[in-house]
N, C-alpha and C positions, 0 to 999 in steps of 0.2 A: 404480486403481493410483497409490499415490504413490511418493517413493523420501524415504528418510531420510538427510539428509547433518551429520555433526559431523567435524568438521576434512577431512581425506582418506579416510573412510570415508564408503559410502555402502550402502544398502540399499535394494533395492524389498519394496513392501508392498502386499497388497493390503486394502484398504478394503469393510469387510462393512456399517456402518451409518451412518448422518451423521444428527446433529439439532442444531436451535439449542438454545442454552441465552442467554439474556440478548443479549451482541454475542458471540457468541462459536458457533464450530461445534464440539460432541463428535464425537467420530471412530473408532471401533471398528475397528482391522485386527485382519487373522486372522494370529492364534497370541501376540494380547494377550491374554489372560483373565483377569489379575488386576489387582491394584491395583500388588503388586511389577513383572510386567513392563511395566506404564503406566509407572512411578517411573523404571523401568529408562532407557525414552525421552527421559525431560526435558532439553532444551538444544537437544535437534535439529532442525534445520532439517527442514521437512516442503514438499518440491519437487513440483510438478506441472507433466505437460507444456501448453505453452501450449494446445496443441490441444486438452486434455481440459477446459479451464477451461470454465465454461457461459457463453450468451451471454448479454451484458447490456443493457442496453435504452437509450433513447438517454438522453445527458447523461451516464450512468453512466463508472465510468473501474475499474481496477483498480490499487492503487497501485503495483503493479512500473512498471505505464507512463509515472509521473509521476518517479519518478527519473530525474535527470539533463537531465528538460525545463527547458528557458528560461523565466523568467518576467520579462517586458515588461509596461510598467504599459500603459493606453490613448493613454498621451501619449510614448511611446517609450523610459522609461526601462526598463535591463535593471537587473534587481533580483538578479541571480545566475542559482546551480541551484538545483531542489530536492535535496536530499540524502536526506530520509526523508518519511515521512507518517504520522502521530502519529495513530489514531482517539480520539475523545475522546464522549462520551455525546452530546452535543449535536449537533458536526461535525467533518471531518475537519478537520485542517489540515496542509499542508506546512508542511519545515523549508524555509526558502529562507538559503545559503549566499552569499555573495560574500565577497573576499577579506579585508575590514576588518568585515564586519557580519552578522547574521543577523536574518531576518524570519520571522513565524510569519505564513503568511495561513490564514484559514478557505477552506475548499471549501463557499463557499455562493455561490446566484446572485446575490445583489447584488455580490459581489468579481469572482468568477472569469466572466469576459463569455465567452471562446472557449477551448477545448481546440483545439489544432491538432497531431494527431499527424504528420501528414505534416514538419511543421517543427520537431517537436517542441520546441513552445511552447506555455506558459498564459499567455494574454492576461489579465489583472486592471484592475479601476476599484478603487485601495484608497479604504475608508472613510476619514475625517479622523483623521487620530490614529496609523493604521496601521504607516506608516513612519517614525513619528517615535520 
């Protein structure tokens, strides 16, 4: 079951198939059959409950979770929030926000040292270059 939300409307659906294609999941709900009411869909936000998400294994994250975490270099500086999280073929990266600047870091292990949900922080070592 997902639910379809575009602006103040929202709609549950139920979900008949799921496959990968490339980075990407195709998604079949019931009483989609064509290509016009696929078309019909495009814009809408596709929401699932937390609960039904599957589990992920360890190190792994989902990006709703990294919105709005703190990112702390190893040496204490705060770098902002993250604001979004960009996938990209290679890796992810967050957008990281502060008031005067924005930083792109990769979500790979040489950068990102600690995910800390409970304090919700991403502890980072940037590469040389990073923040500059």
């Amino acid at each position: 079951m997902v639910v379809l939300r575009q602006g103040q409307r929202s709609e549950a659906r139920v979900i008949t198939a799921v496959r990968r294609h490339k980075h990407y999941l195709l998604v079949t709900l019931r009483g989609c059959d064509s290509m016009d009411a696929a078309e019909a869909l495009k814009g809408h936000e596709v929401c699932v409950r937390e609960a039904d998400l599957p589990d992920i294994g360890p190190g792994e994250v989902y990006h709703y979770e990294l919105v709005g975490m703190r990112v702390i270099t190893t040496t204490g500086d705060d770098l902002g929030t993250v604001a979004e999280v960009m996938p990209t073929p290679s890796n992810d990266i967050c957008i990281v926000r502060a008031r005067e600047r924005e930083y792109l870091i990769p979500l790979i292990d040489s950068v990102v040292k600690q995910l800390d949900r409970a304090q919700r922080r991403l502890i980072i070592d940037p590469m040389p270059g990073l923040l500059d």
